[in-house]
C-alpha positions in Angstrom: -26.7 54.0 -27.1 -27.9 51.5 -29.8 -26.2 51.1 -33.2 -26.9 50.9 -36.4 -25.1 47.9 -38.4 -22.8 50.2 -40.1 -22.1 52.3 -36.9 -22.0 48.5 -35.0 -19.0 47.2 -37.3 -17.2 50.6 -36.5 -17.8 50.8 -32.8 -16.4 47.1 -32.8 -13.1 47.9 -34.7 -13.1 50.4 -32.3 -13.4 48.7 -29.5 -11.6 45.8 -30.5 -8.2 48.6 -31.3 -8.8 49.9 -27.5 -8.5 46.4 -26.1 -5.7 45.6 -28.3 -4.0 48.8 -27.4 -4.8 48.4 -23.8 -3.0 44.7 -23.9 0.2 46.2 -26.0 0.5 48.3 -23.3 -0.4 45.7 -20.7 2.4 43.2 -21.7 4.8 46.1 -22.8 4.9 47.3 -18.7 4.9 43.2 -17.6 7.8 42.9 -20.0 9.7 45.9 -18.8 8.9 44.8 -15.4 10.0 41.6 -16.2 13.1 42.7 -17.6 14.2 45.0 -14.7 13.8 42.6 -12.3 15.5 39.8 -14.2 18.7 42.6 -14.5 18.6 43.3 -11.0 18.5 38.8 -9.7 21.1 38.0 -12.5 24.1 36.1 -10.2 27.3 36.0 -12.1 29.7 33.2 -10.9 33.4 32.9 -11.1 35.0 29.3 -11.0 38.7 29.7 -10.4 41.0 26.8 -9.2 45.0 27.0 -9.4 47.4 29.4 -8.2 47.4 33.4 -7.4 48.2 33.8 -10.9 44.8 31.8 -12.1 42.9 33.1 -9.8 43.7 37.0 -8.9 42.7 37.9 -12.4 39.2 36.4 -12.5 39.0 37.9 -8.1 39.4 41.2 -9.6 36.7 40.8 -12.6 34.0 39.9 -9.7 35.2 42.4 -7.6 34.5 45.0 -10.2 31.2 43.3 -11.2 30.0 43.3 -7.7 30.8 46.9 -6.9 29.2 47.6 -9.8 25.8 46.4 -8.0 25.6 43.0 -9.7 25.1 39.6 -7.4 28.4 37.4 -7.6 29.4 34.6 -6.0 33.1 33.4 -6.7 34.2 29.8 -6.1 37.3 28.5 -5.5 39.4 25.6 -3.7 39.9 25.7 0.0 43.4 26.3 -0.3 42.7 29.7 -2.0 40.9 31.1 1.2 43.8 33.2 2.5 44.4 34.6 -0.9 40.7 35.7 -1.3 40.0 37.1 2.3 40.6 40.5 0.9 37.7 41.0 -1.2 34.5 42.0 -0.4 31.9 39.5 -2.5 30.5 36.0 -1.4 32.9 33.4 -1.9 32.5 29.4 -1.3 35.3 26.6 -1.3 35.5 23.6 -2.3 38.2 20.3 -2.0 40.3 19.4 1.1 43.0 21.6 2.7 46.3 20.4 1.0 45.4 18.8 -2.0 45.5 21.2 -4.6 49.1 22.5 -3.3 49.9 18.6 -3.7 48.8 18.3 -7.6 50.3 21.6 -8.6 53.6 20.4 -6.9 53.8 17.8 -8.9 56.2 18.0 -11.4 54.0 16.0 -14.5 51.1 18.8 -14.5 53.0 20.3 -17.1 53.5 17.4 -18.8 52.0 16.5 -21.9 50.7 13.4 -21.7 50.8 13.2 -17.8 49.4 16.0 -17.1 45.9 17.0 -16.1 43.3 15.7 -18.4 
């Protein structure tokens, strides 16, 4: 069907709003796509070095993030292993067997200018 000019403008606006609609609700689904799947990869990770005390609080924050369906990863020093091997989310160490034991031993960590830094 041919149109006129006036009836050419209007079937252009009109067009124009379809296409514009149609891309709204193109990139409105990609977003919420988008946003769905960046909820469901989000990895939350827990850093905790020291003793039970330091480290059993932050443990039972992941453990209740990763029941709760989210992707954790907790890391921690070697010698924490044992005190971790109870809960059920991925965990990697770090450091050599010993050594933190050794520095917390000593009796300047609370020290306040020989301390940790």
């Amino acid at each position: 069907m041919k149109c006129d000019a006036f009836h050419h403008r209007a079937c252009m606006e009109a067009a124009a709003s379809a296409i514009s609609g149609q891309r709204r609700a193109g990139v409105r689904r990609l977003h919420e796509s988008h946003a769905e799947a960046r909820a469901n990869s989000t990895r939350t990770v827990f850093l905790a070095v020291g003793t039970a005390g330091d480290i059993l609080p932050f443990a039972s924050l992941a453990q209740s993030f990763a029941s709760g369906g989210r992707d954790v990863l907790f890391i921690a020093h070697i010698d924490s292993k044992a005190l971790l091997s109870g809960f059920g989310f991925p965990q990697k160490f770090f450091g050599v067997p010993g050594s933190l034991k050794w520095k917390l031993a000593d009796p300047r960590i609370n020290h306040p200018s020989k301390g940790f830094r």
